[in-house]
PANUMAR-913598 format. One line per field, with one value per residue (C-alpha): chain; x, y, z. Coordinates in steps of 0.02 Angstrom, whole numbers, plus 50000, padded with zeros to 5 digits. Layout:
cadena <- c(A; ...)
xx <- c(X; ...)
yy <- c(Y; ...)
zz <- c(Z; ...)
end
This chain:
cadena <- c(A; A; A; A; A; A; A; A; A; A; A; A; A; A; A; A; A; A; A; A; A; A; A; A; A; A; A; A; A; A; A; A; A; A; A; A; A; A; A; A; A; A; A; A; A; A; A; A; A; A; A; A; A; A; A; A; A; A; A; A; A; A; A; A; A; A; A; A; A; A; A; A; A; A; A; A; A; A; A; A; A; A; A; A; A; A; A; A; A; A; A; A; A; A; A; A; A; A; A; A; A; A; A; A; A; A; A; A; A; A; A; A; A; A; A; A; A; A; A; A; A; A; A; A; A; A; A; A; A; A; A)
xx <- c(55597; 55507; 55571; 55495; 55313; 55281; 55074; 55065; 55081; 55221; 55365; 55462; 55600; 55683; 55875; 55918; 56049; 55996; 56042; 56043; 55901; 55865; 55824; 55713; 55587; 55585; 55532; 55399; 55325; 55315; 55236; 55097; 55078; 55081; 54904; 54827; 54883; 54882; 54891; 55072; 55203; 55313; 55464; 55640; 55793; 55935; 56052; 56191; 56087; 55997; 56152; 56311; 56429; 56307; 56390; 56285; 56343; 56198; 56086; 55929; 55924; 55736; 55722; 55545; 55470; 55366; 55305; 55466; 55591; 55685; 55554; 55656; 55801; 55841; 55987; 55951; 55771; 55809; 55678; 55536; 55600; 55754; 55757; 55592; 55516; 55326; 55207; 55120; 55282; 55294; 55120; 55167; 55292; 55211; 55073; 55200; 55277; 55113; 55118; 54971; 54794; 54755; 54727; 54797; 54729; 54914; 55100; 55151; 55329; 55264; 55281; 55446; 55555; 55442; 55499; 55361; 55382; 55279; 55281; 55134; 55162; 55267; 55245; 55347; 55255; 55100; 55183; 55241; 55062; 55025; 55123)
yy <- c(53672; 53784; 53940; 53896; 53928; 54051; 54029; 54200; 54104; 54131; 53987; 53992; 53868; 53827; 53766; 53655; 53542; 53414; 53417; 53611; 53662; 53823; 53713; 53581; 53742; 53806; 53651; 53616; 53788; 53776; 53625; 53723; 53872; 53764; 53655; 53842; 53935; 53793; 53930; 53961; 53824; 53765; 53688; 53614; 53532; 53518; 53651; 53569; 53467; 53613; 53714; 53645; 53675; 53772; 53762; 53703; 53872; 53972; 53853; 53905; 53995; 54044; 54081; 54160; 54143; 54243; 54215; 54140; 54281; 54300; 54399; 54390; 54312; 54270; 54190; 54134; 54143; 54303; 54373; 54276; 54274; 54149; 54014; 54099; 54114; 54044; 53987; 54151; 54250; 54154; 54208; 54374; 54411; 54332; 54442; 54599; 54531; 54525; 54328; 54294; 54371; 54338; 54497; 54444; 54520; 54563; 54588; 54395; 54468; 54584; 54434; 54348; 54468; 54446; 54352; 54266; 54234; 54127; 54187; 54047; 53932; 53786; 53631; 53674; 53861; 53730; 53623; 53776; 53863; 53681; 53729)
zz <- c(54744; 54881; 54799; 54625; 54716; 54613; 54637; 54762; 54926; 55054; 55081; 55244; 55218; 55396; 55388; 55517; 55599; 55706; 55882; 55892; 56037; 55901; 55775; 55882; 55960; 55782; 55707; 55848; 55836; 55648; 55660; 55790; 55679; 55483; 55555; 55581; 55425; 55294; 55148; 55193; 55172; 55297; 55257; 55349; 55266; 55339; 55297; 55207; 55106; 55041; 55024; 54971; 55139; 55207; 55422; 55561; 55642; 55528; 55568; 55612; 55456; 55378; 55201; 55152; 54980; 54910; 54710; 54679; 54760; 54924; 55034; 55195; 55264; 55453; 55548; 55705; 55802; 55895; 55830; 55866; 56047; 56058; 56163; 56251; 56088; 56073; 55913; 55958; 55943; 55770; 55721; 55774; 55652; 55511; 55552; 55534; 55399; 55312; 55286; 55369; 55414; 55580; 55733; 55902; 56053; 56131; 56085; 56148; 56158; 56317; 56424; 56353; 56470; 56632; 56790; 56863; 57062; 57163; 57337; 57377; 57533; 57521; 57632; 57748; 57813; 57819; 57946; 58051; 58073; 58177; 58306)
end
């Protein structure tokens, strides 16, 4: 059914499999970006009831739509970031993939791969400086 959208708009069709941590950040940063770009539909089904012994192993999978056809194809959520991956990081792709028009002041993925350290004082320096 989401692939016969034939009216111009884009369709990305999330196959899932409950239980998998993937699936679950997908779903809740779909759910983030869908209430901000309401032209483009969101989907999820899980995977084997959408495809005939489709394996949990593919799962996430993303199918895109676009006027009917297969406009992109993606196994896994590498690409938006894996497990570090962000609804910005989402909006960030569709933005490349030309899904969506939005601008974003910054590449979110810059800060995906940075360590942040706090080197602040913890209760116990406090205690020490009473002395």
């Amino acid at each position: 059914e989401a692939s016969n959208q034939g009216d111009g708009c884009f369709v990305f069709l999330h196959l899932f499999v409950f239980g998998k941590t993937e699936c679950q950040l997908l779903n809740k940063h779909m759910a983030t970006v869908a209430q901000r770009f309401k032209y483009v539909k969101f989907c999820k089904i899980v995977g084997s009831e959408c495809i005939r012994n489709f394996p949990d192993s593919k799962c996430p999978t993303i199918l895109i739509y676009h006027k009917g056809e297969i406009f992109k194809q993606i196994e896994g959520i590498s690409v938006f970031g894996g497990l570090r991956m962000t609804a910005e990081t989402l909006i960030y792709r569709l933005i490349e993939w030309n899904m969506i028009d939005a601008k974003v002041d910054k590449n979110p993925f810059d800060n995906l791969n940075q360590i942040k350290v706090n080197r602040g004082r913890t209760r116990r320096d406090e205690d020490e400086d009473d002395f």
